[in-house]
N, C-alpha and C positions, 0 to 999 in steps of 0.2 A: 114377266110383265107386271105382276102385281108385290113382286120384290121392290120392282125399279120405283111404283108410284107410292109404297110407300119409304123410302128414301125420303123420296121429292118431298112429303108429304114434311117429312124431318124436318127436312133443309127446310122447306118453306117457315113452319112453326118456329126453328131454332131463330132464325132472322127475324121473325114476327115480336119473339121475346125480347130478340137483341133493341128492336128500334124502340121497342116500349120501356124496354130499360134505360132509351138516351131519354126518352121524352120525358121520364119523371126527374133524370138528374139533370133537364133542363129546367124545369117546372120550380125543383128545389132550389134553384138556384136562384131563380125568378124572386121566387117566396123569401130568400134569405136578403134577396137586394132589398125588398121591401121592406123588410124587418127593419134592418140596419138604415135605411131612408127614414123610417117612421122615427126610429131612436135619434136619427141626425135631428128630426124638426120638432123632436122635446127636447133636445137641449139647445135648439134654437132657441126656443120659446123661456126657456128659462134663460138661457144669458140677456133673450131682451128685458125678463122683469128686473134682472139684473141689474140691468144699464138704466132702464127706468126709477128703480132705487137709488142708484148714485146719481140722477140727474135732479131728483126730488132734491138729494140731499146738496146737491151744486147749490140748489135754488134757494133751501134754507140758509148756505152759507153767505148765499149774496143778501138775503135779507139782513142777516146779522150782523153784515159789512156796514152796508145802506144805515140799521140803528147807529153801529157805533161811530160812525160820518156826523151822522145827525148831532149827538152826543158833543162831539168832538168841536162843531158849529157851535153848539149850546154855551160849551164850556167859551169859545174865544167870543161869544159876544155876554156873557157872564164876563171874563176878565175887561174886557173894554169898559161895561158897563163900571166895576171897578175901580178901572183905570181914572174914567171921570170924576168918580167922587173921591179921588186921593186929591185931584188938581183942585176940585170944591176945597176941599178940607186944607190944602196947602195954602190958598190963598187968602185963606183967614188969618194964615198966620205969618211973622216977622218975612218981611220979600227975603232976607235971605236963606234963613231956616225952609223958607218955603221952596225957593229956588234950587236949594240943595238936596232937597227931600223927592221932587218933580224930576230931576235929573236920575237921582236913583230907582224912583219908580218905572221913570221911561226907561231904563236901562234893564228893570228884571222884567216887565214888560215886551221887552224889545227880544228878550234871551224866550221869554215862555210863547211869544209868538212863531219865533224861529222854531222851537220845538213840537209845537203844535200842527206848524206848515210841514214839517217834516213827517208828521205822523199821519199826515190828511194824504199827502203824497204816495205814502206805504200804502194807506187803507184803498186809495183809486189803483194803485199797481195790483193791488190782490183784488180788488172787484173785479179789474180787468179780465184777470188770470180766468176767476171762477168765471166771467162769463164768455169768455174763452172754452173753457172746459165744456158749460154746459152746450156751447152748441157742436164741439165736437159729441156730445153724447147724444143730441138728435141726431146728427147726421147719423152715427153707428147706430141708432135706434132705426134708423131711412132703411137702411143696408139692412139691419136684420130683419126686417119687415120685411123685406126685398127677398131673403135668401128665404125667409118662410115660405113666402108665398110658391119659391120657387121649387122647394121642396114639395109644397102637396102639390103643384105640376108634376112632378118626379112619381109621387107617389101613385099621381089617375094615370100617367102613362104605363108605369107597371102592371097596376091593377089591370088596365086595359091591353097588354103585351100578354099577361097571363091569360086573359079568355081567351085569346089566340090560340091558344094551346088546344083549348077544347074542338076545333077543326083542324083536324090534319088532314095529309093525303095518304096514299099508300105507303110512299116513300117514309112515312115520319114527319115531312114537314110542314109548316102549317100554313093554310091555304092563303092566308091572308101576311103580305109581307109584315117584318119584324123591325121596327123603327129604332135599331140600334143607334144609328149615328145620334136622334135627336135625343135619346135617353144619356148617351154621352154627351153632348154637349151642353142638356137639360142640370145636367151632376154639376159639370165645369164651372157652369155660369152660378151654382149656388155656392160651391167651394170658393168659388170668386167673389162675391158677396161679403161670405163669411169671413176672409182675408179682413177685406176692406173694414169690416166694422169689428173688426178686433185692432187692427190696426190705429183704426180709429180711437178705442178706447182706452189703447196704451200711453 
């Protein structure tokens, strides 16, 4: 009799070890998600200074569009202003010298406005562009904001999945159900995010 109960006594201990050995290499594992969650929302966090960077710099580029427009203004009411005092100064002299000189003026006139329009047109195409860009870089900025946020969700439900652990049953398992589905879909929906504002920034 005292053979048999200590057996028992074996078998019970040997299985007591067995379930405390799943429960730490669940634990670890737990602890490992959240490692790798914390590491996902610092490089969240850096790609957003990131994009924040290149949005700064969108915005400087548009400033520098916006002067050289300005510029650009400057110079064609400079040549007009020009333009009128050829016709002053033509018309002091011989109508025909004058007529012939007014003809050639309107005509380099005529070629440096064409090329000016053409350059004004370039400069609105790329202001367009850059602000185009910049609000693809908010929006990726939206998104990563979004997937941060989502991430330290990730992270309190882990945090909060591991004190779970601290109550178990007999069995090993812990008394309080394990919110696996939401922590999957909590992942999905930040991975989804992070798509979007990469995507974005491409």
């Amino acid at each position: 009799m005292k053979i048999q109960t200590k057996h028992t006594l074996r078998v019970l201990g040997v299985c007591l070890m067995l379930g405390l050995a799943a429960c730490a290499g669940q634990r670890e594992q737990e602890m490992l998600q959240a490692q790798q969650a914390a590491a996902a929302a610092a490089e969240l966090a850096e790609r957003a200074r990131q994009a924040e960077q290149a949005r700064l710099e969108a915005e400087r580029n548009e400033r520098e569009l916006r002067a050289e427009l300005e510029r650009l203004r400057l110079e064609r009411e400079e040549a007009e202003r020009a333009r009128l005092a050829a016709e002053r100064e033509a018309a002091e002299r011989a109508r025909v010298a004058a007529q012939l000189q007014q003809q050639q003026q309107q005509a380099e006139m005529a070629r440096l406005r064409r090329e000016q329009e053409a350059q004004v047109a370039a400069m609105q195409r790329r202001l367009a562009e850059v602000e185009a860009n910049v609000q693809r870089r908010e929006q990726a900025n939206a998104r990563l904001t979004q997937a941060i946020t989502a991430a330290e969700e990730l992270l309190q439900m882990l945090a909060s999945e591991q004190l779970k652990y601290e109550n178990i049953d007999d069995q090993g398992n812990t008394v309080e159900p394990l919110q696996k589905a939401l922590l999957s879909e909590l992942e999905q929906r930040k991975n989804a995010l992070v798509r979007e504002a990469q995507a974005l920034s491409n």
